[in-house]
VOVEXFI-933018 format. One line per field, with one value per residue (C-alpha): residue number from 1; x, y, z. Coordinates in steps of 0.5 Angstrom, whole numbers, plus 2048, in hexadecimal, padded with zeros to 3 digits. Layout:
// VOVEXFI-933018
seq	[NUM  ...] $
east	[X  ...] $
north	[Y  ...] $
up	[Z  ...] $
// end
This chain:
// VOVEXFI-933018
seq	[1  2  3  4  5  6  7  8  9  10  11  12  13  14  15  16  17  18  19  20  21  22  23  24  25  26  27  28  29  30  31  32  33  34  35  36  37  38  39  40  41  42  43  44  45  46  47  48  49  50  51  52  53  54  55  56  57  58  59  60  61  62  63  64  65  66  67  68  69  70  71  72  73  74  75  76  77  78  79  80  81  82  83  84  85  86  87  88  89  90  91  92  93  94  95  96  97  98  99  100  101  102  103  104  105  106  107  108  109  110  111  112  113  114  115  116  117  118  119  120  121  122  123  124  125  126  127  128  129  130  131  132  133  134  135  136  137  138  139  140  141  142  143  144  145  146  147  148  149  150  151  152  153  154  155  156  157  158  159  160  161  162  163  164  165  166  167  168  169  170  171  172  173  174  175  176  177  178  179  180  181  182  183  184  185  186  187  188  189  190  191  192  193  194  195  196  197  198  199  200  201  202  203  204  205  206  207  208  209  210  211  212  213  214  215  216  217  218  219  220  221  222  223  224  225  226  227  228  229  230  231  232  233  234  235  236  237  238  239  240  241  242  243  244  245  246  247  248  249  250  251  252  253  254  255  256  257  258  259  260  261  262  263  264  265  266  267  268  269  270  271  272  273  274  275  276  277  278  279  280  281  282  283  284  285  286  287  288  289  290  291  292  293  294  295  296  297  298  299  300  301  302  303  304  305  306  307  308  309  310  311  312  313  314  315  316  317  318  319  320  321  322  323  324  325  326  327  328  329  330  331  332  333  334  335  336  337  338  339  340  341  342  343  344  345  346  347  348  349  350  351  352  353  354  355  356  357  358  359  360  361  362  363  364  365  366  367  368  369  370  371] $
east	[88F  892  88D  887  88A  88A  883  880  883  87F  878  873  86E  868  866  85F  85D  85B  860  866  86A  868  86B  870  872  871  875  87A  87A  87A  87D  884  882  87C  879  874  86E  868  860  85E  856  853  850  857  85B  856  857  85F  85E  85A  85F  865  866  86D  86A  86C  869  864  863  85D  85A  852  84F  850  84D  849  84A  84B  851  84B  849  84F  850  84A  84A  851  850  84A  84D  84D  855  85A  860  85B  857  85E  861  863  860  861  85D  85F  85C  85B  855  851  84E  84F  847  84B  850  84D  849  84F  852  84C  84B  853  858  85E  861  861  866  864  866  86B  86E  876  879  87D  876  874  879  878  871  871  877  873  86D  871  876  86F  86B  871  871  86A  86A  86F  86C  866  869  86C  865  862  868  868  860  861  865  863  860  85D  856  856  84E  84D  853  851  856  856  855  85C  85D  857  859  861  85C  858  85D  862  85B  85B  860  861  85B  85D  864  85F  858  855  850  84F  849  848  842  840  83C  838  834  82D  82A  832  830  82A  82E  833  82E  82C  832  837  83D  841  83C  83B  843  842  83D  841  847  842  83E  845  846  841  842  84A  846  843  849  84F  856  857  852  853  84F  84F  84B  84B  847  840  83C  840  845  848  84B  84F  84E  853  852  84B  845  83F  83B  83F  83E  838  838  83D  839  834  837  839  832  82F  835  834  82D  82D  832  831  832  82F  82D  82B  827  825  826  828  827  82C  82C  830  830  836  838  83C  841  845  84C  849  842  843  849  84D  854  857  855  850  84D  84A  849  846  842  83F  83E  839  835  834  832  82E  827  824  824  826  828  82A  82F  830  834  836  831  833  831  831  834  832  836  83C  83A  83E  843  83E  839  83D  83F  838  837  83E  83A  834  838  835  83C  838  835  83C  840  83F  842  848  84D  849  84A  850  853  850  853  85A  85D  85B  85E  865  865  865  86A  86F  86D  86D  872  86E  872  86C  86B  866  867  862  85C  856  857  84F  84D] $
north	[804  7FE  7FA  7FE  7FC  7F5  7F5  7F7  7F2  7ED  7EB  7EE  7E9  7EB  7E7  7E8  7E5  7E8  7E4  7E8  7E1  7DE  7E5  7E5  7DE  7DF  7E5  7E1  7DB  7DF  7E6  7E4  7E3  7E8  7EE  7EC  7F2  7F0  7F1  7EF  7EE  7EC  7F4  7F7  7F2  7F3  7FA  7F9  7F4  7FA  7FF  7FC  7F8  7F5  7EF  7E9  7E3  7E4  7E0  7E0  7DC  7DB  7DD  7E4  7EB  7F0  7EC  7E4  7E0  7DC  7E5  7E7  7E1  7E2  7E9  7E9  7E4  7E8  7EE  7F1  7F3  7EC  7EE  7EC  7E6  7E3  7E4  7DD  7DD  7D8  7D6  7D6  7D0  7CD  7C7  7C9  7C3  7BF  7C3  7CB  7C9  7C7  7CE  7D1  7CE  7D0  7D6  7D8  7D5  7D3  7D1  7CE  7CF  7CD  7D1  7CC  7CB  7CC  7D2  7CD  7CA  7D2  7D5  7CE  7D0  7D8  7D7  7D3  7D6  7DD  7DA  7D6  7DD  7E0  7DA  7DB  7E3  7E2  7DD  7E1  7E7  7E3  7E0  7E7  7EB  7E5  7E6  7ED  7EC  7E7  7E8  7E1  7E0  7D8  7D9  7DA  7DC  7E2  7E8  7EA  7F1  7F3  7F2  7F5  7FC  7FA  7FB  800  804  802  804  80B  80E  80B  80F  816  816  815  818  812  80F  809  804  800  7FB  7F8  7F2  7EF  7E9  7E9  7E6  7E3  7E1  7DD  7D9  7D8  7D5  7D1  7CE  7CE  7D0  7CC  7CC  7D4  7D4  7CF  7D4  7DB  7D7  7D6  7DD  7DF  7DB  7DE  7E6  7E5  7E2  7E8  7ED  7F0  7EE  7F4  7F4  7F2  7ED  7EC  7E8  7EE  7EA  7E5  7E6  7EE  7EE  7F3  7F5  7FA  7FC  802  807  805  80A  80B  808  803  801  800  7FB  7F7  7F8  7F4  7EF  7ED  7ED  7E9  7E3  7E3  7E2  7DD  7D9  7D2  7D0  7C9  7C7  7C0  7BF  7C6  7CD  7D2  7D9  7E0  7E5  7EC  7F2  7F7  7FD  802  808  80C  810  816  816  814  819  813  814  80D  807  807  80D  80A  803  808  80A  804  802  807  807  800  800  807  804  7FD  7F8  7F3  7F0  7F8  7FB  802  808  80F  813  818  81F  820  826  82B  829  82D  833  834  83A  83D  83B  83E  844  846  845  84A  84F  84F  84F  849  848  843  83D  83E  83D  836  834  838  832  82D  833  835  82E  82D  833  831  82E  834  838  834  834  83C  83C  838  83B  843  842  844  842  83F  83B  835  833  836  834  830  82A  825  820] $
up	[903  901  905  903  8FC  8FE  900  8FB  8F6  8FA  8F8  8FD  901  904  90B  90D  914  91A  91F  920  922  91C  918  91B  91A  912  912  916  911  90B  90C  90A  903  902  904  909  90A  90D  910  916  912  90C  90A  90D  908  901  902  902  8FC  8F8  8FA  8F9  8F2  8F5  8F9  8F5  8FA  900  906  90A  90F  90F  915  916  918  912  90E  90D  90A  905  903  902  8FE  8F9  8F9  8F5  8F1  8EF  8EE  8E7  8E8  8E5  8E9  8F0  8EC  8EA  8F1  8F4  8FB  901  906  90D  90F  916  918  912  90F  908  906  908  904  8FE  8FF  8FF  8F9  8F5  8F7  8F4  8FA  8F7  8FC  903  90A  911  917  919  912  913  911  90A  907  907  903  8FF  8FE  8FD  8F8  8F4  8F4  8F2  8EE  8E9  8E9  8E6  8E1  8E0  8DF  8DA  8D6  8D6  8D4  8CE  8CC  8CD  8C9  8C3  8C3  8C1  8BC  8B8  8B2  8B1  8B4  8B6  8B6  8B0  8AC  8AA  8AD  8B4  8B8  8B7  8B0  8AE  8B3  8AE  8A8  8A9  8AB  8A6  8A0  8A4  8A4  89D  89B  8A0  89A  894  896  896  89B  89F  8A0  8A6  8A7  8AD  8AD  8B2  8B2  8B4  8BB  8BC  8C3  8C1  8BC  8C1  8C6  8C1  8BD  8C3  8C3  8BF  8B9  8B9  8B8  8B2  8B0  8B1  8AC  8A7  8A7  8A6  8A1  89D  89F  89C  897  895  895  891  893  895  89B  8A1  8A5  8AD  8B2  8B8  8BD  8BE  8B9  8B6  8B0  8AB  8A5  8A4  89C  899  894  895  894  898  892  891  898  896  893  896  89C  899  896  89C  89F  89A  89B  8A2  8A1  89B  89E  89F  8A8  8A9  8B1  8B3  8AB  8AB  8A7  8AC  8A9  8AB  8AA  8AB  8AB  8A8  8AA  8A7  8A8  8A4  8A5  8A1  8A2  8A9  8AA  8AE  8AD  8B1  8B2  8B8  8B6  8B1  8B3  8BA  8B4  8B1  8B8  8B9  8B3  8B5  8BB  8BB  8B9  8BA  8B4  8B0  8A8  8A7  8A3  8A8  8A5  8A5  8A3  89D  89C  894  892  88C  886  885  880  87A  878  875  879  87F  87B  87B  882  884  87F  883  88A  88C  88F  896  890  88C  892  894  88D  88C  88E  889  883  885  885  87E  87C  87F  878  874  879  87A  872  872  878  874  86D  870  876  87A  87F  883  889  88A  891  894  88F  893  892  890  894] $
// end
Protein backbone atom coordinates (compact mmCIF):
# COMPACT_ATOMS: atom_id res chain seq x y z
CA UNK A 1 0.00 0.00 0.00
CA UNK A 2 2.53 2.64 0.96
CA UNK A 3 4.51 2.08 -2.15
CA UNK A 4 1.42 2.33 -4.16
CA UNK A 5 0.76 5.48 -2.44
CA UNK A 6 4.23 6.64 -3.37
CA UNK A 7 3.79 5.91 -7.06
CA UNK A 8 1.25 7.57 -7.24
CA UNK A 9 2.65 11.02 -6.00
CA UNK A 10 5.01 10.91 -9.15
CA UNK A 11 4.50 12.54 -12.24
CA UNK A 12 3.39 10.07 -14.71
CA UNK A 13 5.39 9.89 -18.16
CA UNK A 14 4.65 8.20 -21.29
CA UNK A 15 7.39 6.33 -23.50
CA UNK A 16 6.52 5.65 -26.90
CA UNK A 17 8.92 3.89 -28.79
CA UNK A 18 8.76 0.35 -30.57
CA UNK A 19 12.21 -0.90 -29.31
CA UNK A 20 11.75 -2.61 -26.04
CA UNK A 21 15.59 -1.81 -25.13
CA UNK A 22 15.17 1.65 -25.63
CA UNK A 23 11.91 1.44 -23.11
CA UNK A 24 13.61 -0.50 -20.96
CA UNK A 25 16.84 1.86 -20.57
CA UNK A 26 14.18 5.25 -20.22
CA UNK A 27 12.20 3.11 -17.43
CA UNK A 28 15.50 2.25 -15.82
CA UNK A 29 17.05 6.12 -16.28
CA UNK A 30 13.88 7.62 -14.88
CA UNK A 31 11.84 5.03 -12.76
CA UNK A 32 13.34 5.94 -9.52
CA UNK A 33 11.69 9.65 -9.91
CA UNK A 34 8.42 8.80 -12.06
CA UNK A 35 5.74 6.71 -12.78
CA UNK A 36 6.84 5.33 -16.06
CA UNK A 37 3.94 3.45 -18.29
CA UNK A 38 4.65 3.24 -21.80
CA UNK A 39 3.41 2.24 -25.62
CA UNK A 40 5.19 0.17 -27.90
CA UNK A 41 3.54 2.42 -31.31
CA UNK A 42 2.48 5.99 -31.87
CA UNK A 43 -1.67 4.50 -32.40
CA UNK A 44 -1.09 2.53 -28.92
CA UNK A 45 0.54 5.72 -27.08
CA UNK A 46 -2.50 8.31 -28.49
CA UNK A 47 -5.06 6.11 -27.19
CA UNK A 48 -3.21 5.87 -23.89
CA UNK A 49 -2.62 9.66 -23.72
CA UNK A 50 -6.62 10.25 -24.82
CA UNK A 51 -7.55 7.74 -21.78
CA UNK A 52 -5.57 8.86 -19.11
CA UNK A 53 -5.38 12.82 -18.44
CA UNK A 54 -2.28 12.06 -15.74
CA UNK A 55 0.38 11.95 -18.18
CA UNK A 56 2.32 15.16 -17.78
CA UNK A 57 5.41 14.53 -20.24
CA UNK A 58 5.60 12.17 -23.36
CA UNK A 59 8.78 10.46 -24.95
CA UNK A 60 8.55 9.31 -28.15
CA UNK A 61 10.95 8.28 -30.81
CA UNK A 62 10.19 9.26 -34.72
CA UNK A 63 10.27 6.09 -36.56
CA UNK A 64 7.64 3.67 -35.27
CA UNK A 65 4.94 1.23 -36.51
CA UNK A 66 0.98 2.58 -37.00
CA UNK A 67 1.71 5.64 -36.43
CA UNK A 68 4.86 7.60 -36.66
CA UNK A 69 6.75 10.07 -34.19
CA UNK A 70 6.19 13.32 -36.71
CA UNK A 71 2.10 11.90 -36.37
CA UNK A 72 1.87 11.70 -33.06
CA UNK A 73 3.34 15.01 -33.03
CA UNK A 74 1.00 16.90 -35.23
CA UNK A 75 -2.00 14.94 -34.19
CA UNK A 76 -1.82 16.16 -30.38
CA UNK A 77 -0.63 19.49 -30.98
CA UNK A 78 -3.80 19.66 -32.94
CA UNK A 79 -6.14 18.09 -30.66
CA UNK A 80 -9.24 20.55 -29.54
CA UNK A 81 -8.16 19.09 -25.69
CA UNK A 82 -5.63 22.10 -23.95
CA UNK A 83 -4.29 19.40 -21.47
CA UNK A 84 -2.87 17.40 -24.78
CA UNK A 85 -1.98 20.77 -26.71
CA UNK A 86 0.26 22.13 -23.53
CA UNK A 87 1.77 18.54 -22.98
CA UNK A 88 5.66 18.75 -22.96
CA UNK A 89 7.00 16.10 -25.62
CA UNK A 90 10.44 15.06 -26.09
CA UNK A 91 11.63 13.48 -28.84
CA UNK A 92 13.87 10.45 -28.76
CA UNK A 93 16.29 11.22 -31.24
CA UNK A 94 19.12 9.24 -32.94
CA UNK A 95 20.98 10.23 -36.49
CA UNK A 96 18.14 12.68 -37.77
CA UNK A 97 19.62 15.39 -39.56
CA UNK A 98 19.74 19.34 -38.15
CA UNK A 99 16.09 19.48 -41.15
CA UNK A 100 14.06 16.52 -39.17
CA UNK A 101 14.66 18.08 -36.20
CA UNK A 102 13.66 21.45 -37.21
CA UNK A 103 10.45 19.77 -38.45
CA UNK A 104 9.93 18.51 -35.32
CA UNK A 105 10.63 21.69 -33.51
CA UNK A 106 7.50 23.12 -35.30
CA UNK A 107 5.34 20.89 -35.42
CA UNK A 108 5.35 21.19 -31.37
CA UNK A 109 8.35 19.24 -30.01
CA UNK A 110 9.62 20.63 -26.68
CA UNK A 111 12.54 18.81 -26.30
CA UNK A 112 15.36 16.52 -27.51
CA UNK A 113 17.14 13.31 -25.82
CA UNK A 114 19.29 10.76 -27.94
CA UNK A 115 19.32 6.95 -27.29
CA UNK A 116 22.52 7.43 -25.69
CA UNK A 117 22.05 10.27 -23.62
CA UNK A 118 23.03 9.29 -19.90
CA UNK A 119 20.31 8.50 -17.40
CA UNK A 120 21.51 12.53 -15.20
CA UNK A 121 21.05 14.77 -18.51
CA UNK A 122 17.38 12.69 -18.77
CA UNK A 123 16.16 13.36 -15.38
CA UNK A 124 17.67 17.00 -16.14
CA UNK A 125 15.57 17.39 -19.21
CA UNK A 126 12.21 15.77 -18.30
CA UNK A 127 12.23 17.61 -14.80
CA UNK A 128 12.25 20.67 -16.43
CA UNK A 129 10.27 20.50 -19.11
CA UNK A 130 7.39 19.19 -16.40
CA UNK A 131 8.60 21.61 -13.91
CA UNK A 132 8.30 24.86 -16.72
CA UNK A 133 4.36 23.32 -18.06
CA UNK A 134 3.21 23.56 -14.41
CA UNK A 135 4.59 26.97 -14.60
CA UNK A 136 2.85 27.59 -17.65
CA UNK A 137 -0.31 25.90 -16.66
CA UNK A 138 -0.29 28.06 -13.73
CA UNK A 139 -0.15 31.37 -15.10
CA UNK A 140 -2.32 30.51 -17.71
CA UNK A 141 -4.98 29.77 -15.27
CA UNK A 142 -4.20 33.13 -13.20
CA UNK A 143 -4.57 34.94 -16.72
CA UNK A 144 -7.62 33.17 -17.34
CA UNK A 145 -9.28 33.60 -13.81
CA UNK A 146 -8.18 37.79 -13.87
CA UNK A 147 -9.89 37.82 -17.28
CA UNK A 148 -12.93 36.42 -15.89
CA UNK A 149 -13.36 38.68 -13.51
CA UNK A 150 -12.24 41.86 -14.71
CA UNK A 151 -14.59 44.59 -14.96
CA UNK A 152 -12.72 46.80 -17.04
CA UNK A 153 -12.41 46.15 -20.83
CA UNK A 154 -8.96 47.45 -22.04
CA UNK A 155 -10.08 47.40 -25.59
CA UNK A 156 -12.33 49.58 -25.30
CA UNK A 157 -12.96 50.77 -21.85
CA UNK A 158 -16.25 50.05 -21.62
CA UNK A 159 -17.34 46.82 -19.02
CA UNK A 160 -16.44 43.50 -19.55
CA UNK A 161 -18.68 40.20 -20.21
CA UNK A 162 -18.56 39.74 -16.46
CA UNK A 163 -19.61 42.96 -15.32
CA UNK A 164 -22.50 42.86 -17.55
CA UNK A 165 -23.76 39.14 -16.04
CA UNK A 166 -22.81 41.13 -12.09
CA UNK A 167 -25.44 43.95 -13.53
CA UNK A 168 -27.74 42.33 -14.86
CA UNK A 169 -28.27 39.98 -12.37
CA UNK A 170 -28.12 42.67 -9.72
CA UNK A 171 -31.05 44.89 -11.86
CA UNK A 172 -33.06 41.30 -11.81
CA UNK A 173 -33.40 40.69 -8.87
CA UNK A 174 -33.80 44.07 -8.09
CA UNK A 175 -37.04 44.10 -10.31
CA UNK A 176 -38.33 40.50 -9.14
CA UNK A 177 -38.52 42.39 -5.04
CA UNK A 178 -40.64 45.48 -6.80
CA UNK A 179 -42.24 44.32 -9.72
CA UNK A 180 -40.24 46.10 -11.82
CA UNK A 181 -38.58 45.02 -15.30
CA UNK A 182 -35.33 44.78 -16.80
CA UNK A 183 -34.09 45.75 -20.37
CA UNK A 184 -31.12 44.62 -22.35
CA UNK A 185 -29.88 45.67 -25.82
CA UNK A 186 -27.26 43.93 -27.88
CA UNK A 187 -25.84 45.85 -30.04
CA UNK A 188 -23.74 44.40 -32.95
CA UNK A 189 -21.81 46.25 -35.72
CA UNK A 190 -22.79 45.67 -39.08
CA UNK A 191 -20.32 44.07 -41.96
CA UNK A 192 -17.55 43.56 -38.68
CA UNK A 193 -15.24 41.42 -40.47
CA UNK A 194 -15.15 43.63 -43.59
CA UNK A 195 -14.11 46.48 -41.71
CA UNK A 196 -11.51 44.35 -39.76
CA UNK A 197 -10.17 43.42 -43.01
CA UNK A 198 -10.09 46.63 -43.92
CA UNK A 199 -8.41 48.67 -41.00
CA UNK A 200 -6.56 45.75 -39.31
CA UNK A 201 -6.56 45.30 -36.30
CA UNK A 202 -4.85 47.79 -34.45
CA UNK A 203 -7.26 50.70 -36.03
CA UNK A 204 -10.72 48.31 -35.67
CA UNK A 205 -9.42 48.56 -31.64
CA UNK A 206 -9.19 52.38 -32.07
CA UNK A 207 -12.70 52.27 -33.53
CA UNK A 208 -14.25 49.66 -30.98
CA UNK A 209 -13.04 52.55 -27.94
CA UNK A 210 -14.74 55.29 -29.90
CA UNK A 211 -17.86 53.84 -30.67
CA UNK A 212 -18.02 52.94 -27.10
CA UNK A 213 -17.29 56.17 -26.49
CA UNK A 214 -20.47 57.30 -28.22
CA UNK A 215 -23.02 54.53 -26.85
CA UNK A 216 -21.84 55.61 -23.28
CA UNK A 217 -22.63 58.89 -24.32
CA UNK A 218 -26.13 57.96 -25.13
CA UNK A 219 -27.19 56.54 -21.58
CA UNK A 220 -28.22 57.21 -18.03
CA UNK A 221 -25.73 56.57 -15.11
CA UNK A 222 -27.88 53.83 -14.13
CA UNK A 223 -27.31 51.70 -17.16
CA UNK A 224 -24.58 49.43 -17.74
CA UNK A 225 -22.24 49.33 -21.04
CA UNK A 226 -20.33 46.37 -21.86
CA UNK A 227 -18.17 45.37 -24.76
CA UNK A 228 -19.23 41.30 -24.87
CA UNK A 229 -17.06 40.32 -27.93
CA UNK A 230 -15.78 41.53 -31.77
CA UNK A 231 -18.19 43.80 -33.13
CA UNK A 232 -21.08 42.91 -29.83
CA UNK A 233 -22.06 44.99 -26.84
CA UNK A 234 -24.65 45.48 -24.30
CA UNK A 235 -26.25 47.79 -22.11
CA UNK A 236 -28.33 46.63 -19.32
CA UNK A 237 -30.88 49.34 -18.65
CA UNK A 238 -33.37 48.94 -15.08
CA UNK A 239 -36.48 49.84 -14.48
CA UNK A 240 -36.60 50.56 -18.08
CA UNK A 241 -39.87 49.44 -20.11
CA UNK A 242 -40.34 48.03 -23.54
CA UNK A 243 -41.26 51.31 -25.01
CA UNK A 244 -38.61 53.38 -23.47
CA UNK A 245 -36.24 50.97 -24.87
CA UNK A 246 -37.57 52.03 -27.92
CA UNK A 247 -36.16 54.86 -27.90
CA UNK A 248 -32.86 54.10 -26.46
CA UNK A 249 -32.33 51.62 -28.69
CA UNK A 250 -32.66 54.15 -31.45
CA UNK A 251 -30.71 56.62 -29.89
CA UNK A 252 -28.04 54.19 -29.84
CA UNK A 253 -28.37 53.37 -33.63
CA UNK A 254 -28.12 56.76 -34.87
CA UNK A 255 -24.87 57.49 -32.91
CA UNK A 256 -23.39 54.53 -34.34
CA UNK A 257 -24.36 55.65 -37.69
CA UNK A 258 -23.51 59.50 -37.21
CA UNK A 259 -20.46 58.85 -35.71
CA UNK A 260 -17.30 60.38 -37.31
CA UNK A 261 -14.20 57.42 -38.19
CA UNK A 262 -11.50 58.85 -40.60
CA UNK A 263 -9.58 56.00 -42.37
CA UNK A 264 -6.36 57.09 -44.48
CA UNK A 265 -8.26 60.68 -45.49
CA UNK A 266 -11.60 59.33 -45.89
CA UNK A 267 -15.14 58.85 -43.78
CA UNK A 268 -16.08 55.51 -42.93
CA UNK A 269 -19.56 54.90 -42.21
CA UNK A 270 -21.02 52.10 -39.35
CA UNK A 271 -23.69 51.25 -38.76
CA UNK A 272 -25.41 48.60 -36.21
CA UNK A 273 -28.01 47.04 -35.64
CA UNK A 274 -29.86 46.84 -31.98
CA UNK A 275 -31.50 44.21 -30.61
CA UNK A 276 -33.71 44.09 -27.55
CA UNK A 277 -34.93 41.72 -24.71
CA UNK A 278 -37.30 42.46 -21.79
CA UNK A 279 -37.46 40.41 -18.46
CA UNK A 280 -41.35 40.94 -18.56
CA UNK A 281 -42.19 40.47 -22.07
CA UNK A 282 -39.63 38.04 -22.90
CA UNK A 283 -40.08 36.17 -19.33
CA UNK A 284 -36.48 35.88 -18.49
CA UNK A 285 -35.93 35.73 -15.09
CA UNK A 286 -31.67 35.55 -14.84
CA UNK A 287 -29.25 37.01 -16.92
CA UNK A 288 -28.59 34.30 -19.72
CA UNK A 289 -32.10 33.92 -20.29
CA UNK A 290 -32.35 37.21 -21.29
CA UNK A 291 -29.22 37.82 -22.95
CA UNK A 292 -30.16 34.30 -24.95
CA UNK A 293 -33.07 36.37 -25.85
CA UNK A 294 -31.54 39.43 -27.27
CA UNK A 295 -29.42 36.99 -29.15
CA UNK A 296 -31.87 35.35 -30.80
CA UNK A 297 -33.84 38.12 -31.97
CA UNK A 298 -30.73 39.41 -33.26
CA UNK A 299 -29.67 36.52 -35.31
CA UNK A 300 -33.22 35.29 -36.46
CA UNK A 301 -33.81 37.10 -39.58
CA UNK A 302 -31.00 38.56 -41.76
CA UNK A 303 -30.36 42.62 -41.99
CA UNK A 304 -28.56 45.30 -40.75
CA UNK A 305 -29.21 49.36 -39.42
CA UNK A 306 -32.38 47.87 -37.30
CA UNK A 307 -33.70 48.29 -34.31
CA UNK A 308 -35.32 44.45 -33.43
CA UNK A 309 -37.69 43.96 -30.44
CA UNK A 310 -40.42 42.08 -28.78
CA UNK A 311 -43.37 41.98 -30.66
CA UNK A 312 -46.17 43.06 -28.15
CA UNK A 313 -49.95 42.20 -28.54
CA UNK A 314 -52.03 44.96 -27.10
CA UNK A 315 -54.64 44.19 -24.94
CA UNK A 316 -58.18 45.51 -24.64
CA UNK A 317 -58.66 48.36 -22.18
CA UNK A 318 -59.38 47.54 -18.42
CA UNK A 319 -63.31 48.02 -18.29
CA UNK A 320 -64.27 50.31 -15.63
CA UNK A 321 -66.61 49.42 -12.58
CA UNK A 322 -69.28 49.97 -13.93
CA UNK A 323 -68.48 48.90 -17.20
CA UNK A 324 -67.55 45.56 -15.38
CA UNK A 325 -70.72 45.60 -13.25
CA UNK A 326 -72.60 45.69 -16.51
CA UNK A 327 -70.70 42.76 -17.95
CA UNK A 328 -71.33 40.35 -14.45
CA UNK A 329 -75.27 41.39 -14.94
CA UNK A 330 -74.89 39.93 -18.34
CA UNK A 331 -73.10 36.86 -17.59
CA UNK A 332 -70.26 37.43 -19.79
CA UNK A 333 -68.13 35.98 -17.09
CA UNK A 334 -65.17 34.87 -20.30
CA UNK A 335 -64.68 39.05 -21.77
CA UNK A 336 -64.64 39.92 -17.62
CA UNK A 337 -62.39 37.43 -16.53
CA UNK A 338 -59.16 38.79 -18.07
CA UNK A 339 -59.33 41.99 -16.32
CA UNK A 340 -60.43 41.10 -12.46
CA UNK A 341 -56.88 41.60 -11.33
CA UNK A 342 -56.56 45.09 -12.92
CA UNK A 343 -60.27 45.97 -11.14
CA UNK A 344 -59.58 44.26 -8.25
CA UNK A 345 -56.02 46.27 -7.84
CA UNK A 346 -57.84 49.37 -8.32
CA UNK A 347 -60.26 48.76 -6.11
CA UNK A 348 -57.83 47.45 -3.42
CA UNK A 349 -57.33 51.03 -1.70
CA UNK A 350 -61.07 51.19 -1.25
CA UNK A 351 -61.23 47.92 0.25
CA UNK A 352 -58.23 48.44 2.83
CA UNK A 353 -60.30 51.71 3.76
CA UNK A 354 -63.33 49.64 4.65
CA UNK A 355 -61.14 46.91 6.23
CA UNK A 356 -59.81 49.23 8.65
CA UNK A 357 -62.97 51.36 9.16
CA UNK A 358 -65.49 48.36 9.48
CA UNK A 359 -62.76 45.60 11.06
CA UNK A 360 -63.40 43.34 8.89
CA UNK A 361 -60.69 41.77 9.73
CA UNK A 362 -59.71 41.09 5.93
CA UNK A 363 -56.55 39.90 4.62
CA UNK A 364 -54.93 40.82 1.21
CA UNK A 365 -52.36 38.60 0.92
CA UNK A 366 -53.55 37.08 -1.81
CA UNK A 367 -54.81 39.53 -4.12
CA UNK A 368 -53.40 39.54 -7.90
CA UNK A 369 -50.86 41.58 -8.13
CA UNK A 370 -50.52 43.60 -11.96
CA UNK A 371 -47.76 43.89 -14.13
Amino acid sequence: MQADHELANRPRILIVDDSRIVRATVRKHLGDQFDVIEEGDGEAGWRRLLADDTVQLLLSDLTMPELDGIGLLTRIRAAGDERLRRLPIIIISGEEDEATRLHCVERGASDFVTKSTDRAEMLARVTANIERAASQKALAETRSEAARSATVDSTTGAGTSHLLMLQTEQALAFAQRHNREVTLLLVEIDHYQALSDQLGARVVEQMLALLAKQLAAKLRREDTLAHVEGPRFAVVSPATTLGEARILAERLRQALAGAKISFRGSQLQVTASVAIANSREDDCGDAATLIGAANDRLYATPGENRVLAPEVVEAPPVPTLPEALLLLHKGMHDELRPHLPALLAGLQPLLEYADRELQLGWSFDKLPRVR
